[in-house]
C-alpha positions in Angstrom: -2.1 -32.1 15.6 -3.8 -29.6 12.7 -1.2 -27.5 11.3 -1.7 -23.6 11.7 -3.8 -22.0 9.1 -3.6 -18.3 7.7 -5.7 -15.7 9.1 -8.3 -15.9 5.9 -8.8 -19.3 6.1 -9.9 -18.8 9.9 -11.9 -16.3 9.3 -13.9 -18.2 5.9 -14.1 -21.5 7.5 -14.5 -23.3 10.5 -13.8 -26.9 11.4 -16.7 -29.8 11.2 -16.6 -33.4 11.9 -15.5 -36.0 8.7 -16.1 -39.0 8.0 -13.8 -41.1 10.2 -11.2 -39.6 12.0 -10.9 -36.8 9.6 -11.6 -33.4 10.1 -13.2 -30.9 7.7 -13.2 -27.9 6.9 -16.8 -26.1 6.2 -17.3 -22.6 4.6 -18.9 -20.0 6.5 -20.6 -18.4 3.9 -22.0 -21.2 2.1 -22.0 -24.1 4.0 -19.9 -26.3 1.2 -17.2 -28.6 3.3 -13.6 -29.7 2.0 -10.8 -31.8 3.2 -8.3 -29.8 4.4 -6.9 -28.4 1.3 -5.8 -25.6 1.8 -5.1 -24.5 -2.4 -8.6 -26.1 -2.8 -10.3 -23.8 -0.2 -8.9 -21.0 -1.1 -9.8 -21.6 -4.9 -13.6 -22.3 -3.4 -13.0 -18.4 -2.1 -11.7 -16.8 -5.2 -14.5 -17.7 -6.6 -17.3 -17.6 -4.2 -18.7 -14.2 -4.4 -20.5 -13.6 -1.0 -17.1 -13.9 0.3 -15.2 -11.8 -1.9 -18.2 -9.3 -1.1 -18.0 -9.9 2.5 -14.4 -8.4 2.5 -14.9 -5.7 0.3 -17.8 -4.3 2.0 -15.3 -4.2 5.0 -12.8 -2.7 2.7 -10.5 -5.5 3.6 -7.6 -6.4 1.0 -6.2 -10.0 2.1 -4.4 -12.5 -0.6 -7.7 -14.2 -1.4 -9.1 -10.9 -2.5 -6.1 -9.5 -4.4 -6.0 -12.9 -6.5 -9.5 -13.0 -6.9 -9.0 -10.1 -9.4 -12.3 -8.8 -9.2 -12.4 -4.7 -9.0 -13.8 -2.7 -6.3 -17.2 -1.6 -6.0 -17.8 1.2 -7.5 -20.2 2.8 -4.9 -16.8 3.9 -3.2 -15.3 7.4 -3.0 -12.6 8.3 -5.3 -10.1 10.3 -4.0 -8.2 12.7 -5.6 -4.9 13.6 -5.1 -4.0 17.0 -6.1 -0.5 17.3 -8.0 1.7 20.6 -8.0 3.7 20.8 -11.2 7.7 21.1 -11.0 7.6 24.4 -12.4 4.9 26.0 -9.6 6.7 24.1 -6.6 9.9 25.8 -7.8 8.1 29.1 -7.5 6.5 28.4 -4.3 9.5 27.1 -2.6 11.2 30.6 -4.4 8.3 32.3 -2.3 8.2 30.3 1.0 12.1 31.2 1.3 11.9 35.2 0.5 8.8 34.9 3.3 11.5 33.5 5.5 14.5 35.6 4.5 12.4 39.5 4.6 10.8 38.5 7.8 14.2 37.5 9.8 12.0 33.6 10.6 14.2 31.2 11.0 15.1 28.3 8.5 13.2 25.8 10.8 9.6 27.4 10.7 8.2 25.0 8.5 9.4 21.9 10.5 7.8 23.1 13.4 4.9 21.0 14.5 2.5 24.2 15.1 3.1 25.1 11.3 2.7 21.7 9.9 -0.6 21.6 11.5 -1.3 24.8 10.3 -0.5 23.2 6.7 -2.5 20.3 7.3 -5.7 22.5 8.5 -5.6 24.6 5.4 -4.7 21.2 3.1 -1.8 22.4 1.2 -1.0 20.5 -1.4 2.7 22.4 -1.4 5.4 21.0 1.1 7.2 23.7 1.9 11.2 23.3 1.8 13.0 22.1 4.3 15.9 24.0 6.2 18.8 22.3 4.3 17.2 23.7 1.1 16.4 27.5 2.7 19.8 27.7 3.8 21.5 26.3 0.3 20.5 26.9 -3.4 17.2 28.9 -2.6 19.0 31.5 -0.2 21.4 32.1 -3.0 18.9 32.4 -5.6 16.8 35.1 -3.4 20.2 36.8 -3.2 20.6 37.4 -6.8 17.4 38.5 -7.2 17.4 40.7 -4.4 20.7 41.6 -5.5 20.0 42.7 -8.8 
């Protein structure tokens, strides 16, 4: 009975008759056939480019790929991930909770799913604070400055 094999190996090669009793194992992309090695196939797909290409055209990351080494294409698009300093978020989060505090809203508005969407349509990079935070060491800094 053939033991199980991992997904990539079932999806590089497929089985053809040996010599004898024995079963091989023949790549899909090239057409080269193995015993069933299972370290030697996947060495055969480390470094057999079509392959490798194959998957990354599909912008699928398997084991084979990741130890392959080899870097993306570079045809892909880079995404950029904006980044809020600590200094602004302070000073938003400062603002978000005076918004809440003057205009009597209550500490859960920005966990409520309409305003989360809202957030996501206008692609905040900010997360505003949560309730725990509005109701602790942000209400009491508003009071001091309101205060004073």
């Amino acid at each position: 009975m053939p033991r199980n094999q991992d997904r990539e190996m079932r999806d590089a090669f497929e089985r053809a008759p040996g010599p004898g009793k024995f079963e091989q194992e023949k790549c899909k992309a090239c057409g080269q056939t193995y015993a069933h090695n299972t370290n030697r196939m996947r060495n055969h797909l480390v470094k057999y480019h079509p392959y490798l290409e194959a998957m990354r055209t599909k912008w699928e990351m398997n084991t084979i790929t990741l130890q392959s080494n080899q870097p993306l294409p570079t045809n892909h698009l880079q995404i950029i991930v904006p980044r809020v300093k600590q200094a602004a978020k302070l000073e938003l989060d400062a603002a978000a909770a005076m918004a809440v505090y003057t205009s009597n809203i209550p500490f859960t508005f920005y966990q409520s799913p309409h305003q989360k969407a809202s957030d996501q349509l206008r692609n905040l990079v900010h997360t505003p604070p949560s309730a725990a935070a509005l109701s602790g060491a942000l209400l009491d800094q508003a009071y001091e400055r309101v205060r004073s």
